[in-house]
C-alpha positions as a Python dict, from the first residue, in 0.01 Angstrom:
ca = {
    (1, 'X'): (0, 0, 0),
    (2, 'X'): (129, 339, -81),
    (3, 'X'): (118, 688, 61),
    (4, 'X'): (-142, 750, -123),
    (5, 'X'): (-383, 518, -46),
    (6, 'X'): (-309, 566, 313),
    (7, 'X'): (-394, 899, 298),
    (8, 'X'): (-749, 809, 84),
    (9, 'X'): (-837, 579, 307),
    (10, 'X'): (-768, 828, 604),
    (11, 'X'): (-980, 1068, 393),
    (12, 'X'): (-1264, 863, 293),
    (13, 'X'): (-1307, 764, 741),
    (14, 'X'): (-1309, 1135, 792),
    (15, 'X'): (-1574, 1223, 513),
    (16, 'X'): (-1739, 898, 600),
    (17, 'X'): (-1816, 1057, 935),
    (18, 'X'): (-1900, 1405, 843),
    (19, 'X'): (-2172, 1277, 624),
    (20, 'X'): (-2313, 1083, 941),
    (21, 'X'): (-2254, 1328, 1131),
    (22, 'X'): (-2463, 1587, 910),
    (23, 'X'): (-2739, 1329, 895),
    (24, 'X'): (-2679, 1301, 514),
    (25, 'X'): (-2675, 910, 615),
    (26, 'X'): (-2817, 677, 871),
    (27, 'X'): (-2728, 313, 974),
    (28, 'X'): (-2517, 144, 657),
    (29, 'X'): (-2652, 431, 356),
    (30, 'X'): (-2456, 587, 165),
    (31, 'X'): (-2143, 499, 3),
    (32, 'X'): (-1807, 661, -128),
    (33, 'X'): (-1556, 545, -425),
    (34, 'X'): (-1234, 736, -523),
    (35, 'X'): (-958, 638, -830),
    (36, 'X'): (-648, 483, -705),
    (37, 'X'): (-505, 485, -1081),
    (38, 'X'): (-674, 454, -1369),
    (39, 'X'): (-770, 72, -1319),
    (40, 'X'): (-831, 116, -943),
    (41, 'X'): (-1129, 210, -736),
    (42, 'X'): (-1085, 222, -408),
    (43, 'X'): (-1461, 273, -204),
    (44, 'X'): (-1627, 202, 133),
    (45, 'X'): (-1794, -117, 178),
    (46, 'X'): (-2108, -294, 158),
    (47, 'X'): (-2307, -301, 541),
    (48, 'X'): (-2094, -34, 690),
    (49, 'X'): (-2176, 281, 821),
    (50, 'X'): (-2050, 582, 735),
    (51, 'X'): (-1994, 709, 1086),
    (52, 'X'): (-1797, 365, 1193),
    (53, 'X'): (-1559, 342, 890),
    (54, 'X'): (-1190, 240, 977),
    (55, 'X'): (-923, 296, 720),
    (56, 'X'): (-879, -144, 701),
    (57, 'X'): (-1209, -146, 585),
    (58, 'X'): (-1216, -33, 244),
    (59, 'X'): (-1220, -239, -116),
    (60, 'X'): (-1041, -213, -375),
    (61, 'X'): (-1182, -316, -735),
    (62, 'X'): (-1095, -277, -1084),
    (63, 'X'): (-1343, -64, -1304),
    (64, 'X'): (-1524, -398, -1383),
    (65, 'X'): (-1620, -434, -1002),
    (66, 'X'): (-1388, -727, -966),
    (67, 'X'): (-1244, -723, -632),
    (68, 'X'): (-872, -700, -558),
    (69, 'X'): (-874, -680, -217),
    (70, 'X'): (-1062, -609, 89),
    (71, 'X'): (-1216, -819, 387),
    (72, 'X'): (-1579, -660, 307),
    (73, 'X'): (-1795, -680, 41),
    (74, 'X'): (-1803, -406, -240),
    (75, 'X'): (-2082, -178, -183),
    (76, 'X'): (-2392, -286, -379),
    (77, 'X'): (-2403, 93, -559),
    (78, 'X'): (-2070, 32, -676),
    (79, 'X'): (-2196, -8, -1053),
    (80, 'X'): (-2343, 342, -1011),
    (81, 'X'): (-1965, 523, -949),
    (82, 'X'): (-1763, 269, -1172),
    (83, 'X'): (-2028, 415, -1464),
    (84, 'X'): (-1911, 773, -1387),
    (85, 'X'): (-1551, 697, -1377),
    (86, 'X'): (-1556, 521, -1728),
    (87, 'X'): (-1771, 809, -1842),
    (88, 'X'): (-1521, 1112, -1759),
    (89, 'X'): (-1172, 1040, -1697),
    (90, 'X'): (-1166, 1404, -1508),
    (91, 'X'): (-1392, 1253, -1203),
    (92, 'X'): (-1200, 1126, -929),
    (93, 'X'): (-1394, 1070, -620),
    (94, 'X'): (-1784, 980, -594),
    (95, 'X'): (-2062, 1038, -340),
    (96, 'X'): (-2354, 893, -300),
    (97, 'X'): (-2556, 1009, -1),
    (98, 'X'): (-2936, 956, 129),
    (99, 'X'): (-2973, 1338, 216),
    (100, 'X'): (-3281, 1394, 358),
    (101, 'X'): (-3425, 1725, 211),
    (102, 'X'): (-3279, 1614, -117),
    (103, 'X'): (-3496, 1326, -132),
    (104, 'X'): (-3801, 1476, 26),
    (105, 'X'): (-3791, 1720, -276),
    (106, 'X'): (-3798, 1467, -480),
    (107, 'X'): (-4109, 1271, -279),
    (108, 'X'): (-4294, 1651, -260),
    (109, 'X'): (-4225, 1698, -617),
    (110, 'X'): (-4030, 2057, -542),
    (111, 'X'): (-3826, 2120, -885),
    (112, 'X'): (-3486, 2171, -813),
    (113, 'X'): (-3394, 2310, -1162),
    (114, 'X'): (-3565, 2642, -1078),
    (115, 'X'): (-3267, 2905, -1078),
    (116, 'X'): (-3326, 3065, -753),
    (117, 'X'): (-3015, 3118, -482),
    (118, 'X'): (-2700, 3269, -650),
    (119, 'X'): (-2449, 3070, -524),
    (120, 'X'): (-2651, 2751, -631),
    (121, 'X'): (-2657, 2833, -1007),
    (122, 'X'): (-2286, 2935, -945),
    (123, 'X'): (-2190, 2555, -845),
    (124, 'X'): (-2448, 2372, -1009),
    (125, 'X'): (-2630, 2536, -1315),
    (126, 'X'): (-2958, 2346, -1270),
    (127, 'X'): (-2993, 2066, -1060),
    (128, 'X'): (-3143, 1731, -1211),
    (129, 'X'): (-3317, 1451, -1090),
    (130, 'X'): (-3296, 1102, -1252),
    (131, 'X'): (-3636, 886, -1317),
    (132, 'X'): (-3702, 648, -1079),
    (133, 'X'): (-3427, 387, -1034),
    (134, 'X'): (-3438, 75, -831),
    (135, 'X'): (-3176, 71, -518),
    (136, 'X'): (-2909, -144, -541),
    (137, 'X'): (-2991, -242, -890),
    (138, 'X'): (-2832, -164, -1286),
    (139, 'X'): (-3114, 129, -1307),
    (140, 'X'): (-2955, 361, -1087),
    (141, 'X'): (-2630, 357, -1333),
    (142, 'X'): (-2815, 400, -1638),
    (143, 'X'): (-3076, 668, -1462),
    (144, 'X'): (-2730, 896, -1369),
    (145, 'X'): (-2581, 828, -1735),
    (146, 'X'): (-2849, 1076, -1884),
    (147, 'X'): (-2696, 1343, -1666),
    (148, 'X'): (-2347, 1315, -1590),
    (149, 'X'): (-2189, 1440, -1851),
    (150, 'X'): (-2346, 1726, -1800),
    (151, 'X'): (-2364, 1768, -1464),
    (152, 'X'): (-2132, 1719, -1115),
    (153, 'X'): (-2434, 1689, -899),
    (154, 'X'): (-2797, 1536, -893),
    (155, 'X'): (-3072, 1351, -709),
    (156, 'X'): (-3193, 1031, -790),
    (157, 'X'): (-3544, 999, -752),
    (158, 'X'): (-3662, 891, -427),
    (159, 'X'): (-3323, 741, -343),
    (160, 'X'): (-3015, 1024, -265),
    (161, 'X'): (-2788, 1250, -438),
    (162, 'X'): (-2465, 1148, -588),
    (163, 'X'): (-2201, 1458, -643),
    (164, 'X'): (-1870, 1426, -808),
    (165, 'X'): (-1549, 1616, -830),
    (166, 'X'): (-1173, 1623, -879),
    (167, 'X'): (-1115, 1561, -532),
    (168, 'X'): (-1327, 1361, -259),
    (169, 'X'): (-1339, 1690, -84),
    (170, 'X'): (-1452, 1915, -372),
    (171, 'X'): (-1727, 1610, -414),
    (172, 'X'): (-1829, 1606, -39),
    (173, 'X'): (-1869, 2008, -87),
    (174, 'X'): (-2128, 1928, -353),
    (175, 'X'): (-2312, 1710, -176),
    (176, 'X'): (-2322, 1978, 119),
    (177, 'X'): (-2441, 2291, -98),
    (178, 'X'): (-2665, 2040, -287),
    (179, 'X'): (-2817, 1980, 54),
    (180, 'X'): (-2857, 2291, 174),
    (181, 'X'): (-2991, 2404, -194),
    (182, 'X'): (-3258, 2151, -102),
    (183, 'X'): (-3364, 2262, 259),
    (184, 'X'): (-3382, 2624, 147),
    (185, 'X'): (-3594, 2511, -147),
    (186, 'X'): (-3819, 2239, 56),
    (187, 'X'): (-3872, 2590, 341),
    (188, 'X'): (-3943, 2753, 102),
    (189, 'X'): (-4199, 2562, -88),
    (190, 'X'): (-4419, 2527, 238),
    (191, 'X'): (-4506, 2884, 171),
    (192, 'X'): (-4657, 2801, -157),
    (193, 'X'): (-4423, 3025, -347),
    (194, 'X'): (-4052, 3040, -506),
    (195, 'X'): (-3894, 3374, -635),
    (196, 'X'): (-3695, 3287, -933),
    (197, 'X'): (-3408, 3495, -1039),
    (198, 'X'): (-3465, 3693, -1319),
    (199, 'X'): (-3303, 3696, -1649),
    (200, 'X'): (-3089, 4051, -1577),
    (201, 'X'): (-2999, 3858, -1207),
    (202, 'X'): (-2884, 3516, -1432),
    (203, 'X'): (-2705, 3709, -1664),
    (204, 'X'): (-2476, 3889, -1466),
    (205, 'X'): (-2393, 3537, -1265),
    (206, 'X'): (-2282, 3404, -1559),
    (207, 'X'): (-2040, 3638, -1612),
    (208, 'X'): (-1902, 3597, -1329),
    (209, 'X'): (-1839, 3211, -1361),
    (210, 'X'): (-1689, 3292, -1687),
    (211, 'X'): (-1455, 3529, -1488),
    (212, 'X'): (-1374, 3260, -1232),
    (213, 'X'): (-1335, 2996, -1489),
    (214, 'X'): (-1617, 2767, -1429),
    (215, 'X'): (-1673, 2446, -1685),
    (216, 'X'): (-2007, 2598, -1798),
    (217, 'X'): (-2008, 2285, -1987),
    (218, 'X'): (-2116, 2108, -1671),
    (219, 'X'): (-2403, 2276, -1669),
    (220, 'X'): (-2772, 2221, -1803),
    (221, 'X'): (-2907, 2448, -2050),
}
């Protein structure tokens, strides 16, 4: 084992608890995968949880799912983070959380594409969610397929969000702004109306991202 795993693994424990700790996850949800080289996927295990992780327990697989070593059992979303990591070589660490206001917007039918907080549409662009996919199953995969090459960050229906990023930080970041996107929309929805921003407000954010450099090409029309 390398340095560098050592310090993933000490990484992915540490995230692993935040998420519990933020209530993102309960009991074994949730799971987390990051690229040990371009073959190698290292990601927390099957009947874990997040809160409890110890830097032994992780797996390592190849981008097939085929495990290379381990004591546990890969996580049964595994399929849905190997299918980002084939599709864009620039992801290199995966979340996929159960967060709950995420999901409730999903269950209360709240649209999350609505362009509405600033810093939101700065991150984001619009915010997707997939069709319904079966947990634990080869629909989730092909539900976040439609959208991630387009997108770092999205909720499957009924299910959790799954954020990516160049770093398992930068991805755990998305996952927390996607959240809190989500509680200020769901608040906001119980008063039976959403301001949008308007085209003027939109335009001059763009500009902005341009100025900062964001891949607009990330984003949903």
């Amino acid at each position: 084992m390398n340095s560098r795993e050592r310090a993933l693994r000490k990484e992915i424990v540490f995230i692993g608890k935040l998420m519990h700790d933020k209530g993102f996850v309960s009991a074994s949800d949730g799971n987390i995968a990051c690229r040990l080289s371009s073959r190698r996927i290292i990601s927390t295990p099957s009947g874990k949880s997040k809160g409890l992780l110890d830097a032994k327990d992780m797996t390592v697989t190849d981008l097939n799912g085929k495990k290379i070593s381990g004591t546990g059992k890969p996580t049964s979303e595994l399929r849905l983070h190997l299918a980002a990591f084939k599709e864009r070589e620039d992801i290199m660490a995966s979340i996929h959380s159960h967060a709950p206001f995420s999901v409730a917007c999903t269950v209360a039918g709240i649209n999350l594409k609505k362009i509405v907080l600033p810093e939101a549409y700065m991150i984001f662009g619009k915010v997707p969610v997939t069709r319904y996919a079966t947990p634990s199953s080869g629909e989730s995969p092909k539900a976040a397929l439609e959208f991630i090459k387009k997108c770092d960050a999205m909720i499957i229906d009924r299910h959790g969000t799954f954020t990516v990023g160049k770093t398992l930080t930068e991805a755990y970041m998305k996952l927390e702004k996607l959240e809190h996107f989500a509680f200020m929309m769901f608040m906001c929805s119980l008063k039976g109306r959403v301001k949008v921003l308007n085209k003027e407000q939109i335009k001059k954010i763009d500009k902005i991202r341009k100025e900062y450099g964001v891949d607009t090409r990330r984003y949903l029309p």
